[in-house]
C-alpha positions in Angstrom: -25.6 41.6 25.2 -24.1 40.6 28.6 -20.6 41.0 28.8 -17.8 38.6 28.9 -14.7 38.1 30.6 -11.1 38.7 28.7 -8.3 36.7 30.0 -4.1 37.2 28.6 -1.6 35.0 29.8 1.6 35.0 28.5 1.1 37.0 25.7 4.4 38.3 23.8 4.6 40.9 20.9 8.0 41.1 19.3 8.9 43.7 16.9 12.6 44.2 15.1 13.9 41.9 17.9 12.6 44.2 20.7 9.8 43.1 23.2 7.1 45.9 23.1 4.2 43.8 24.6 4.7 41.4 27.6 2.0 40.5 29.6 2.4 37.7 32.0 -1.4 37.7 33.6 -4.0 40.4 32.8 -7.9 39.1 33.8 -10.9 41.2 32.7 -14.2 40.0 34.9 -17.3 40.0 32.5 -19.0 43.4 32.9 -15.9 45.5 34.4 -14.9 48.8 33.8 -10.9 48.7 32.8 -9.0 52.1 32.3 -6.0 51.2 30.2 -3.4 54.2 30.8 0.3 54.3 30.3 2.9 57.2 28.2 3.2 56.9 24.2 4.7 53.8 23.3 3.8 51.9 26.6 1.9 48.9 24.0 -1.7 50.7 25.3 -3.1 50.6 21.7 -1.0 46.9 20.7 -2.7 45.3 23.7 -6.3 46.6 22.9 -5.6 45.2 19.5 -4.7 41.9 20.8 -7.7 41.7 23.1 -10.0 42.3 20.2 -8.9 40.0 18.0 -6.8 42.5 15.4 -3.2 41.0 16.1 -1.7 38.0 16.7 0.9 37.8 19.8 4.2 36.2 19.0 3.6 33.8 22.4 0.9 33.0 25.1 -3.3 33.0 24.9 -5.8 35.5 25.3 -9.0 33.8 26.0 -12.7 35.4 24.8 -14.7 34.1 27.8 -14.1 30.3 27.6 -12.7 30.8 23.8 -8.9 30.8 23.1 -8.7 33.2 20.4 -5.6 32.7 19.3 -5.9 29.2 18.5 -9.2 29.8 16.3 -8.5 30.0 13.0 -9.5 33.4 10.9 -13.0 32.6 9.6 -14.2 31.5 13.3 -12.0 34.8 14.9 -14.0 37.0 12.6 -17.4 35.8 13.6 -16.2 36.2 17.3 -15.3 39.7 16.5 -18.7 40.5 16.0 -19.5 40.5 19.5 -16.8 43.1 20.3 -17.5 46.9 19.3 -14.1 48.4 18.6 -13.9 52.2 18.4 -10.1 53.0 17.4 -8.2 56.3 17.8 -10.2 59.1 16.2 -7.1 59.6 13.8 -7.7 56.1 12.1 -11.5 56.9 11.5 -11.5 59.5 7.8 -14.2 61.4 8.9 -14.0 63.6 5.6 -16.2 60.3 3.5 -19.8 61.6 2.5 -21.8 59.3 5.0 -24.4 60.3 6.9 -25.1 59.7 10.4 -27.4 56.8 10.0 -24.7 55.6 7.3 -22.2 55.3 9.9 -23.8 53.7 12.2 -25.1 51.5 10.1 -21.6 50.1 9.5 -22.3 48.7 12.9 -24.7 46.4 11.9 -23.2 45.8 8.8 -20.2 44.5 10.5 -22.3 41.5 11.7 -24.4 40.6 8.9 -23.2 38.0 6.5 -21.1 38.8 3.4 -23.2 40.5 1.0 -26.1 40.4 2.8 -28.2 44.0 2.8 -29.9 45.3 5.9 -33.4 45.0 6.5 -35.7 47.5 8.4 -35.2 45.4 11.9 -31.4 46.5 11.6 -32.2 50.2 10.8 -34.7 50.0 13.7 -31.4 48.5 15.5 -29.0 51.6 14.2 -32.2 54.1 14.8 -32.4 52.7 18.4 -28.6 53.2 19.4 -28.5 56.9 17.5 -31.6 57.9 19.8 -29.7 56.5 22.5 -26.8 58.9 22.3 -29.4 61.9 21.7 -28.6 62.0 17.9 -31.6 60.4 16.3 -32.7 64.2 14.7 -29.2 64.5 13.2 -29.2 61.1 11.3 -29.7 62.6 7.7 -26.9 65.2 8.5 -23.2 64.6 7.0 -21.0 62.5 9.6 -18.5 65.8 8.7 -21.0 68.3 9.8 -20.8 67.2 13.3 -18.9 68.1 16.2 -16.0 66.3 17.5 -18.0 65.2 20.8 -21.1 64.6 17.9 -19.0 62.2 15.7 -17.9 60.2 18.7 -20.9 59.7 19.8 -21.9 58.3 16.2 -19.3 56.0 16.7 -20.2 54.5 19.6 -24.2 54.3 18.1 -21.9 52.4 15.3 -20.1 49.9 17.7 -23.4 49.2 20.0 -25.6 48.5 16.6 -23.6 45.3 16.8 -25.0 44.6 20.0 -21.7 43.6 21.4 -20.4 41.7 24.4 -17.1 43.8 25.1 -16.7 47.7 24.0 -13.5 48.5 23.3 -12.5 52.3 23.2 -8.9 53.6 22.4 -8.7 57.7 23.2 -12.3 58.1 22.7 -11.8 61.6 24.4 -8.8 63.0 22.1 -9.0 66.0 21.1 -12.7 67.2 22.9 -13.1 69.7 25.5 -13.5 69.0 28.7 -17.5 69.3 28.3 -17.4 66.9 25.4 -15.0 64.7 27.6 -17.1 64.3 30.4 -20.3 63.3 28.5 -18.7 61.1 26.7 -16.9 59.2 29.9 -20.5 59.4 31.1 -22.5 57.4 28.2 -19.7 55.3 28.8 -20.0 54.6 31.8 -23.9 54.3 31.6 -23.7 51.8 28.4 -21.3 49.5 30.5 -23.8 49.9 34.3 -27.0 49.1 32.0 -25.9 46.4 29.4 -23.5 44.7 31.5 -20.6 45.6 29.0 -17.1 44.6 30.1 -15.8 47.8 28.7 -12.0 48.5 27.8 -11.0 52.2 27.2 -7.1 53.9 27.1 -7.3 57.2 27.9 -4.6 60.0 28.5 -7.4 62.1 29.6 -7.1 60.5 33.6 -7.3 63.9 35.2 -10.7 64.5 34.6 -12.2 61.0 33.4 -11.1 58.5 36.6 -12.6 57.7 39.8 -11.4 56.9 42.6 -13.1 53.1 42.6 -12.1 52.9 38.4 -10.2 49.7 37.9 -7.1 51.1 36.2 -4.1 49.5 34.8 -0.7 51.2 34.5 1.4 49.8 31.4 4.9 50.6 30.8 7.8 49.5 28.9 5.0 47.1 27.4 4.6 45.4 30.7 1.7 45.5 33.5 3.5 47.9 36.1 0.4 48.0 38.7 -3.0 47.2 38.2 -5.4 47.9 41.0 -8.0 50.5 42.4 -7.1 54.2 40.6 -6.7 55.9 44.1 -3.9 53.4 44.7 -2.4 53.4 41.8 -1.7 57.1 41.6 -0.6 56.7 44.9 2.4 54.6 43.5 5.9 56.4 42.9 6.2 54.8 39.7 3.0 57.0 38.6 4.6 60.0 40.1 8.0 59.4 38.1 6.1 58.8 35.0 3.3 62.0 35.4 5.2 63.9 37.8 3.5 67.0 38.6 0.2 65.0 38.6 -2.7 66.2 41.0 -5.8 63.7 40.6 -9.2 65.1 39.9 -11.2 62.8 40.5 -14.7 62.4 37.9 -17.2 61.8 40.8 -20.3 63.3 38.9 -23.6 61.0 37.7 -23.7 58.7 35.1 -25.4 60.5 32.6 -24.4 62.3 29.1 -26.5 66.0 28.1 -26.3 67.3 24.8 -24.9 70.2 23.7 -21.3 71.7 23.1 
């Protein structure tokens, strides 16, 4: 389950004849921790969709440790999907279906099974593994729609780690919690990525309270890299204080670890 490195170069997105993505060089070492931050309609959530596969750029490559993704064709870019666990925006997820817990994350494993093929008791040992993880193992009978914001995330992430997965992917996986609930969160992020070796990817508007100082953060805007480098330096630009002015960093410098609770 180590992680891989993600490479774009070059990659265009055009939309209605206006550029909304253009990325000359963005390189993701295997195992690294990326923040992804930028205003609404920077191309945050378009680029995260590139880099997993989702979306097709107009121009360039994005690369999949040695793989070019965009030149594989659908089949072979589907079975690499499998190694990346994609958790979109909480507002694409209907979190009203009648699944359980264990259902859900089951979808995980599902996602990497073949086509028709049911799953067998070493894949719910797999999903029953990742829910104990996230210290929701005793809730797996309960509706998905009982639980708590913070609860259902979690679920989600149990669903996108039962694939076993090279690369997380997370877009706003704090929207919407309180700041308890965002900081455990950040933190079994954080812990999933320092154990497994994940290269993780996450956007986040939530930078006040979920970046460190050493966090490898990249600033998009107008759909182009505007700085990319330590998060201390970053905020330290003027373009960040144009863009968030008013901004006071608080930097996240607690453990790496996630309690339970609301």
């Amino acid at each position: 389950m180590a992680g891989v490195s993600l490479d774009v170069s070059g990659v265009k997105v055009v939309r209605s004849s206006r550029t909304i993505l253009d990325i000359h060089r963005l390189q993701i070492p295997a195992g690294q921790f990326v923040h992804i931050i930028g205003t609404n309609g920077a191309g945050k959530t378009t680029l995260m969709k590139i880099l997993c596969g989702l979306l097709a750029p107009d121009a360039g490559q994005v690369y999949f440790g040695p793989t070019s993704m965009t030149a594989l064709n659908p089949w072979s870019k589907s079975n690499l999907r499998r190694h990346i666990g994609y958790i979109p925006q909480s507002a694409e997820y209907n979190s009203h279906l009648p699944f359980t817990v264990r259902e859900v994350a089951a979808m995980g494993r599902s996602s990497v099974k073949p086509l028709l093929t049911c799953l067998n008791r070493s894949d719910y040992a797999i999903v029953d593994q990742w829910l104990d993880a996230v210290g929701l193992g005793d809730r797996s009978r309960q509706t998905f729609n009982s639980l708590s914001g913070g609860e259902q995330q979690k679920v989600l992430i149990a669903r996108a780690m039962a694939q076993q997965p090279s690369v997380l992917m997370l877009d706003e996986p704090t929207s919407n919690l309180d700041i308890n609930w965002k900081l455990q969160i950040i933190a079994l992020i954080r812990r999933l990525t320092a154990e497994l070796n994940l290269t993780t990817v996450m956007i986040s508007h939530d930078i006040q309270s979920l970046l460190r100082k050493e966090d490898r953060t990249v600033l998009l805007h107008a759909g182009r890299v505007a700085i990319d480098g330590l998060a201390q330096t970053v905020f330290e630009s003027s373009l960040v204080r144009d863009i968030y002015p008013g901004l006071t960093p608080q930097w996240n410098n607690g453990p790496d670890s996630s309690p339970g609770g609301d």
